[in-house]
C-alpha positions in Angstrom: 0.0 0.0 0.0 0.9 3.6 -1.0 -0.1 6.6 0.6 0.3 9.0 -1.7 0.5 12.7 0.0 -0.2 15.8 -1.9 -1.2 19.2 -1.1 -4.4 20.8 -2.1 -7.2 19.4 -4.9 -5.5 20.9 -7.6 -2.6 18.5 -7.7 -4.3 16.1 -6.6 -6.3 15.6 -9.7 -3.3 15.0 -12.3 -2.0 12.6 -9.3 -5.4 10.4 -9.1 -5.6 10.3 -13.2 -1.6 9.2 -13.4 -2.3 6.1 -10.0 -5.1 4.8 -12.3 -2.8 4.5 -15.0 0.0 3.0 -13.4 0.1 -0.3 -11.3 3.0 0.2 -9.8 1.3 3.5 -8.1 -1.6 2.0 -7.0 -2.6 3.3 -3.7 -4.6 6.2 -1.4 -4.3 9.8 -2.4 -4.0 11.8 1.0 -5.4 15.5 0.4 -3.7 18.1 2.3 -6.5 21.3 2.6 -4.5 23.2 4.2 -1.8 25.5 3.4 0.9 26.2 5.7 3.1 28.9 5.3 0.0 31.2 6.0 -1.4 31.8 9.7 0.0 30.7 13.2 1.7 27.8 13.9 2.2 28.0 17.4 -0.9 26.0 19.8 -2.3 27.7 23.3 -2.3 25.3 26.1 -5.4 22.9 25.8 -5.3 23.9 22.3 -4.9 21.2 19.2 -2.8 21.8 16.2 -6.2 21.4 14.0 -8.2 23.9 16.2 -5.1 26.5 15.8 -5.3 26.2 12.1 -9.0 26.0 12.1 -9.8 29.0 14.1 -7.2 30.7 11.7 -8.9 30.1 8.6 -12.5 30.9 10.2 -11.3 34.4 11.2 -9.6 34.2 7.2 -13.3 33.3 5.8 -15.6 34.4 8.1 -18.4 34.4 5.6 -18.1 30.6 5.0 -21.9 28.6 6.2 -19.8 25.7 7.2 -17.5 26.3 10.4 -14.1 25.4 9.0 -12.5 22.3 10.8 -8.9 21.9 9.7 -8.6 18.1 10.1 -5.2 17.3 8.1 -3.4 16.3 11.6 -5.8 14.0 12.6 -5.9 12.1 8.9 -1.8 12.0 8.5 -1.8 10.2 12.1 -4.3 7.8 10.3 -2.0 7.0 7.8 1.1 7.0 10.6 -1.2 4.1 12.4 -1.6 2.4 9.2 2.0 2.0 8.5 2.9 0.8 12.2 -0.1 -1.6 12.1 1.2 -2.7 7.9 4.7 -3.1 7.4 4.4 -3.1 3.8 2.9 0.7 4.3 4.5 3.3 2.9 4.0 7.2 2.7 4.6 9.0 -0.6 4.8 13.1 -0.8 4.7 15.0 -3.5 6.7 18.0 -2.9 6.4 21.1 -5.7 8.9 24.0 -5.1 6.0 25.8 -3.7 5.9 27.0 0.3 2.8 24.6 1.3 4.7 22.0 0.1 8.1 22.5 1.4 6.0 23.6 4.7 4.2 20.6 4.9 6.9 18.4 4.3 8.8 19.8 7.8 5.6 19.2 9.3 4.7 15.8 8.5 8.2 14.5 9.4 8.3 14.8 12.3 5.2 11.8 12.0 6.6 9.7 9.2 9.9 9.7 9.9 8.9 7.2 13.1 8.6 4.5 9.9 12.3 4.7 8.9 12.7 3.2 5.3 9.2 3.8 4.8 8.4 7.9 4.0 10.0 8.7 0.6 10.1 12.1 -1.1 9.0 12.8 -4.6 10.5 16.5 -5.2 10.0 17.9 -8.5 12.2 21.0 -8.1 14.2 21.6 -10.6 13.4 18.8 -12.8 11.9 19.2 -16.8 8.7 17.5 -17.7 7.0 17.7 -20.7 3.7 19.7 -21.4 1.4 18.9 -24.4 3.0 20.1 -26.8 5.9 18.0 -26.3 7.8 21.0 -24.6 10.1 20.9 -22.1 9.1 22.8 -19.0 10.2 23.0 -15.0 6.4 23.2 -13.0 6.0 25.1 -10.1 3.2 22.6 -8.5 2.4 19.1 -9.3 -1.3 20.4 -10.8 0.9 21.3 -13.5 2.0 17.9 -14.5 0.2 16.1 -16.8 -0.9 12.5 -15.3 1.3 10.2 -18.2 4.5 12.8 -17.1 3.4 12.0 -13.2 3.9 8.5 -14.1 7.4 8.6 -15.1 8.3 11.0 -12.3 7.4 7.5 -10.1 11.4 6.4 -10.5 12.1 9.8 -8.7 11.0 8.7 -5.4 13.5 8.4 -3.1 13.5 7.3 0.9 14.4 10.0 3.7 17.4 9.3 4.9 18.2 9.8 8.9 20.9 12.3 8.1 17.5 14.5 6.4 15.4 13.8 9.7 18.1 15.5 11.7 18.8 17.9 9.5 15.4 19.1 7.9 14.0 18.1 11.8 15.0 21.2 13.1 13.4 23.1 10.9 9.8 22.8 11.8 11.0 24.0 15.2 11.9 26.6 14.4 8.9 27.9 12.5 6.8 27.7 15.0 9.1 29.0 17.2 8.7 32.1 15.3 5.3 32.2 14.7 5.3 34.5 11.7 2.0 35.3 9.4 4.1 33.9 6.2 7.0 31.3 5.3 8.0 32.2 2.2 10.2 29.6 0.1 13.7 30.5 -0.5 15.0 27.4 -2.3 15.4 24.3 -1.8 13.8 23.1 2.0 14.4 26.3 3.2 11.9 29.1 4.6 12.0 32.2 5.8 9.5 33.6 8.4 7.6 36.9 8.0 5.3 39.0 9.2 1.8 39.0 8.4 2.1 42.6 6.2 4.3 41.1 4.1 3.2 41.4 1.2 0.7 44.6 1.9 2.8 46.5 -0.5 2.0 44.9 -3.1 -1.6 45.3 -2.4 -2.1 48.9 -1.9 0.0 49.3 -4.7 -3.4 48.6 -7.2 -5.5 51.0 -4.9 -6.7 54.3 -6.1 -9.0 57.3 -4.7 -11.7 55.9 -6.3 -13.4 52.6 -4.9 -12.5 49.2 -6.3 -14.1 45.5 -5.8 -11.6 43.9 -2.9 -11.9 40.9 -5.5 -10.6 43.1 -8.5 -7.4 44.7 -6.6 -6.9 40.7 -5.0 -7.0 39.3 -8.6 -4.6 42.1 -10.0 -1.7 41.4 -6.6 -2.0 37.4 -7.6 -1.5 37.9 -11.3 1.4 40.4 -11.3 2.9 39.5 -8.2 2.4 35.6 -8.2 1.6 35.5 -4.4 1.9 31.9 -2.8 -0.7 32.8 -0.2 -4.1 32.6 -2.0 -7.1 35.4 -2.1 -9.0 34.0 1.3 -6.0 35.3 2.7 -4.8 38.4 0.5 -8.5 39.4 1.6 -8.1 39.3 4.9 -5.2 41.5 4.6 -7.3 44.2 2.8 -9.7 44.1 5.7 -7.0 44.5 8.0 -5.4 46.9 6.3 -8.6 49.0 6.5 -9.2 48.5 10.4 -5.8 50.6 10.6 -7.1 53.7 8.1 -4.8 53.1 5.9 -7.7 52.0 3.2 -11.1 53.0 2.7 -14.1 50.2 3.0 -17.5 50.0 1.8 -20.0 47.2 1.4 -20.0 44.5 4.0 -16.2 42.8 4.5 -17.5 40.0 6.6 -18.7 38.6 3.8 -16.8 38.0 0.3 -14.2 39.7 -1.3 -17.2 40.8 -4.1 -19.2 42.3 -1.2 -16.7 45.0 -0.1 -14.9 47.5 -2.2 -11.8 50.2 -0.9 -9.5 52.9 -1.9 -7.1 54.8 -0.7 -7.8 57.6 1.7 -9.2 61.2 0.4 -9.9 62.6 -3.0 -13.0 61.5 -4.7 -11.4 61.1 -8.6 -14.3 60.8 -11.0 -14.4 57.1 -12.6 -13.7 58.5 -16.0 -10.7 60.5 -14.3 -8.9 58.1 -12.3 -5.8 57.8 -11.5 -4.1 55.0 -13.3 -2.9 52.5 -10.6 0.7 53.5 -11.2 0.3 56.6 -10.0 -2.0 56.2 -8.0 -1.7 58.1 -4.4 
C-alpha cells in the first residue's frame, strides 16, 4: 500500500488520473487542505494543532456557512497508524517547489519519519517534464503535470534518509518557534518567516482614490505579483489593512471579497478621471 500525500485538490487531480494509470502507483491519495506557510503555527495550552489552524482560517473566511475544521493532523496520524499496524505501508509526498509544500513536508516529518525506510520524497524541483505540446518545462506545483508525465516522475521517489530527519527536523521547530503570518520559500527546504504585512505593498500598490471591488485589486496582486498565499488570505489583509485607516471600506467585508470595495484615503477622482494605478496616491 501507498499513501500518496499531496497538497491541495488541484494537484491532486493529475496525481489520481496518473495512480489509475500505473500499477505500480496503485494506492490512497492523502489530500492536504490546508496550506501552511500562512497563519500561526504556534498552539495555546489545551489547544490542538487542527483547532489553531482552524480558528485561523474561520477568522480568514468568516463568511463561510460551514464552520471550517482543519482536520489534516488527525488524517496523516491515520496513515502513521496504518503504517505501524502494515509493514508493507509506505508514505509518498509529493513536494512542488511551492511553500505549502516545502512547509508541509517539515511538518509531517516529524510523524513519518517514526517508519524509517518507509516515508519517501517525490520532489519535482528543478526537474523538466514535458507539457502537451511536447515541450520541455520546469512546474512550479504538481497540478501542472500532466498524469502520463506524473507517471514517469514514479522512479524519482527516493526514501528520507536519517541524516535528512536531523537535519530538515530542526526546521519545523523553528517555525513555530517564530510564529510569523508567512514562510516564504527561499530554495530548496528552506523558509524564511515573516510578518503577516508582508506582502501589503503589493496590495495597496493597485489601490486608487476611487473605490475598487476587494476581489478586482486581490486578482490584480496574484497575477502580477504571483503570491503563494491565496485570495481568502490576501482578503483578509485588505480588511485588516482598512481597520488601521490606511484604506477605505465600503459594502460588508465579513462577507466575500465581491461584497466590499476600498481605496485609498481622500480625494474622490471621478471614474472617467482616475488615476491610473501607477500613479496612483
Amino acid at each position: 500500500m501507498i499513501y500518496h500525500i499531496v497538497v491541495g485538490d488541484i494537484a491532486a487531480g493529475p496525481l489520481k488520473e496518473a495512480i489509475s494509470m500505473e500499477p505500480e502507483l496503485k494506492g490512497e491519495v492523502l489530500v492536504l487542505k490546508d496550506i501552511l506557510h500562512v497563519g500561526p503555527l504556534q498552539k495555546q495550552e489545551g489547544q490542538s494543532f487542527s483547532e489553531l489552524r482552524s480558528a485561523y482560517w474561520q477568522e480568514v473566511a468568516p463568511n463561510v456557512k460551514e464552520p471550517i475544521e482543519v482536520d489534516d493532523m488527525e488524517r496523516l496520524l491515520e496513515v502513521s497508524n496504518v503504517m505501524y499496524k502494515d509493514e508493507e505501508a509506505v508514505a509518498w509526498f509529493w513536494m512542488a517547489p511551492w511553500p505549502a509544500d516545502v512547509c508541509a513536508y517539515h511538518w509531517m516529518l516529524r510523524y513519518l519519519s517514526k517508519h524509517p525506510g518507509r516515508f519517501y520524497l517525490l520532489n519535482i524541483a528543478g526537474l523538466p517534464f514535458l507539457d502537451e505540446n511536447g515541450k520541455v518545462y520546469y512546474p512550479k506545483s504538481i497540478g501542472e503535470i500532466l498524469p502520463k508525465e506524473l507517471v514517469k516522475a514514479r522512479r524519482l521517489a527516493r526514501q528520507v534518509t536519517p541524516a535528512e530527519v536531523e537535519v530538515d527536523g530542526e526546521e519545523w521547530n523553528k517555525l513555530v518557534q517564530e510564529n510569523e503570518g508567512i514562510r516564504v520559500h527561499e530554495g530548496g527546504k528552506k523558509l524564511l518567516s515573516k510578518p503577516a504585512d508582508h506582502y501589503d505593498k503589493q496590495l495597496v500598490s493597485f489601490c486608487s482614490h476611487q473605490y475598487q471591488k476587494a476581489s478586482r485589486i486581490v486578482g490584480q496582486a496574484l497575477n502580477k505579483y504571483k503570491i503563494p498565499t491565496g485570495d481568502l488570505h490576501l482578503g483578509w489583509r485588505l480588511r485588516k489593512i482598512a481597520e488601521t485607516g490606511a484604506l477605505l471600506s465600503q459594502g460588508d467585508p465579513a462577507k466575500t471579497l465581491k461584497d466590499f470595495d476600498v481605496k485609498l484615503p481622500g480625494g474622490d477622482t471621478p471614474k472617467d478621471e482616475a488615476i491610473p494605478v501607477e500613479n496612483a496616491g
